[in-house]
N, C-alpha and C positions, 0 to 999 in steps of 0.2 A: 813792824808790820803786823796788821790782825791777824792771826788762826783763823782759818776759814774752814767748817765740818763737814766731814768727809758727806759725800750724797748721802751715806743710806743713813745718817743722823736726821736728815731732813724731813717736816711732818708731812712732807705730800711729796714721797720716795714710789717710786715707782712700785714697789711691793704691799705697798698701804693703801691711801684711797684710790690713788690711779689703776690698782686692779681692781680692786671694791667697784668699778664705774665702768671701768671694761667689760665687767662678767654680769653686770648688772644690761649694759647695751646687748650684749651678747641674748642676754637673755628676752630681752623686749623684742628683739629681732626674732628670735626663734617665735614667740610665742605671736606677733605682726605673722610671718608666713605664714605658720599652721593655722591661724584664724581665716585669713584669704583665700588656703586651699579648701577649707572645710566650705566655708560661702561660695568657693567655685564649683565645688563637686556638688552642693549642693543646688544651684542652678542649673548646673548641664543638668543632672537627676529631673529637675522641674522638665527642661528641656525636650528632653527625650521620652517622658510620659507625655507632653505635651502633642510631640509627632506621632509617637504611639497610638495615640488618642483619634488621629486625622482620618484613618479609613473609617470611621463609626459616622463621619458626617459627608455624605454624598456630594456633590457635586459635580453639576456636569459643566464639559471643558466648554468656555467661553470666553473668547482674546476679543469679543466687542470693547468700544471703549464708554467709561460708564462714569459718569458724574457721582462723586462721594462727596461726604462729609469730610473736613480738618479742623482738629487730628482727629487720629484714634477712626478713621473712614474706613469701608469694607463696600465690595460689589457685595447682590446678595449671596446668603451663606449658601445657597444652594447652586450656585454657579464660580466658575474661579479657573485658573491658570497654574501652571509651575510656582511663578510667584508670588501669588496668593497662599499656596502652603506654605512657604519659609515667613510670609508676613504674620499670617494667623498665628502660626507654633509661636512666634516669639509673643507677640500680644497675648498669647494664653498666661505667660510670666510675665506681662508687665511694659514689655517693651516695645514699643509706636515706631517700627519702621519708616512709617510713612513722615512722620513729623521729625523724625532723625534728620531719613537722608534731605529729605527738602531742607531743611534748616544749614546742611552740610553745602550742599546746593548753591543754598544762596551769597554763602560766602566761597567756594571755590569752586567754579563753576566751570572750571577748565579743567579740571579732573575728572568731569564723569563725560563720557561717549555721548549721551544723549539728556543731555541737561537745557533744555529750554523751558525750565521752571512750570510745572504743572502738577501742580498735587495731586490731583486723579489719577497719573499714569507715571506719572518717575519715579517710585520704588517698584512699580508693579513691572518691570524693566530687567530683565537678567545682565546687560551690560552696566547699568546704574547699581542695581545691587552689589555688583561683581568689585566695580570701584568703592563703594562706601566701606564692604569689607572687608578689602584690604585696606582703607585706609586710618580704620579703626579697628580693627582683628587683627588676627596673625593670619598671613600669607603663609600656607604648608608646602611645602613638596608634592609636586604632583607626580607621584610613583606607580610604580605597577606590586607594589607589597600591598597587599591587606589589612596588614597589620599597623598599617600608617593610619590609616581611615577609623575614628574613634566614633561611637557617638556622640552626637550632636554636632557633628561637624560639616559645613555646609561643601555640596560639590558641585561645579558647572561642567556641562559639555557642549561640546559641538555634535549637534545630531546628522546626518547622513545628507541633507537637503539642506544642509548650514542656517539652521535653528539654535536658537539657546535655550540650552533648556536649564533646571535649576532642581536640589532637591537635596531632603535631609539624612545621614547617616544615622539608621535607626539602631537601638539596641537590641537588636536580632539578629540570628545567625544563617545561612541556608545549612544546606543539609552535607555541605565540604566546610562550613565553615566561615566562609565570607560574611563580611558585614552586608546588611540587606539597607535600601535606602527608601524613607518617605519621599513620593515625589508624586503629581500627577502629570500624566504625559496626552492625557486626551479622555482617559477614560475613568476621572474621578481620583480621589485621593486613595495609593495602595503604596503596601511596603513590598518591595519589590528587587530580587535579586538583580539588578541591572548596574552597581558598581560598575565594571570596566563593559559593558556594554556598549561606550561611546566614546570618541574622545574624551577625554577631561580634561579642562582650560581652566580650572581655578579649583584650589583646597582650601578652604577658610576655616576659623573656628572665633566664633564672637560671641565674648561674655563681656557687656559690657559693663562699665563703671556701676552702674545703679542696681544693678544685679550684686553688689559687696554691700546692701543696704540693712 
């Protein structure tokens, strides 16, 4: 009967190239993550100078409904809603809410609350928004910590008269500490200690794909 050599005789022994390939995956991995976290912190940064940015352009509150352009449409800049801030901040980086979620829309149309397809007014929608970002974000915990709520994080409430309102977790503090949130509630775009102010009915955070570009 032949001799047959012991494994560790073997040229592709477990402690030869099979670790050589291990440590090598090992390592493409590590260096895959830290690249993704850098392009994501790198975006929220964009993000949140972006909502930073929003009280320096006025507008006053107007829920008319208003025929735009697609994509890439806007009511004018001097007029806008709650979510008209969350559209604008992301279009200052790049990314067309508006051509998103309709595009989203049109093929799952039973996921959003108020989807009877019209690009002028379904992202401009706190229930529609509400659904696209969770369906493409992360879905957070909606908590009574502070410390949960990061910038650029998007948050919904239910206002007192069962309104939706919508608005950004800015990088600011108040004067205990709290995160301050971009948001216009009637009186133009301002960052504004009003966190736990109101119910809260959705935590979001959306970095999307084309944002690792």
């Amino acid at each position: 009967m032949m001799d047959i050599a012991p494994f560790s005789e073997f040229p592709f022994c477990y402690s030869g190239v099979y670790t050589t390939m291990h440590r090598r995956l090992i390592v493409f991995l590590i260096a895959a993550v830290t690249t993704l976290a850098a392009q994501q912190s790198d975006f929220t940064q964009r993000l949140v100078v972006a909502a930073d940015d929003r009280p320096n352009h006025p507008a006053r509150y107007d829920p008319e409904y208003v025929r735009i352009p697609y994509p890439n449409g806007d009511v004018p800049a001097d007029t806008g809603v709650c979510t008209d801030e969350i559209i604008r901040i992301y279009r200052t980086v790049g990314i067309d809410l508006q051509k998103l979620v309709h595009e989203d829309m049109v093929g799952h149309r039973s996921a959003y609350p108020m989807g009877h397809l019209d690009t002028n007014i379904d992202h401009r929608r706190v229930p529609n928004l509400r659904a696209f970002f969770a369906r493409h974000g992360q879905s957070l915990p909606v908590t009574s910590n502070p410390s949960d709520y990061l910038p650029g994080d998007i948050v919904t409430w239910k206002l007192p008269r069962g309104y939706d309102h919508i608005g950004m977790v800015a990088d600011r503090k108040s004067g205990t500490g709290r995160r301050l949130v971009e948001h216009n509630i009637g009186e133009g775009p301002k960052i504004e200690n009003v966190l736990f102010e109101w119910k809260i009915t959705g935590h979001y955070r959306y970095r999307p794909a084309s944002s690792r570009q």
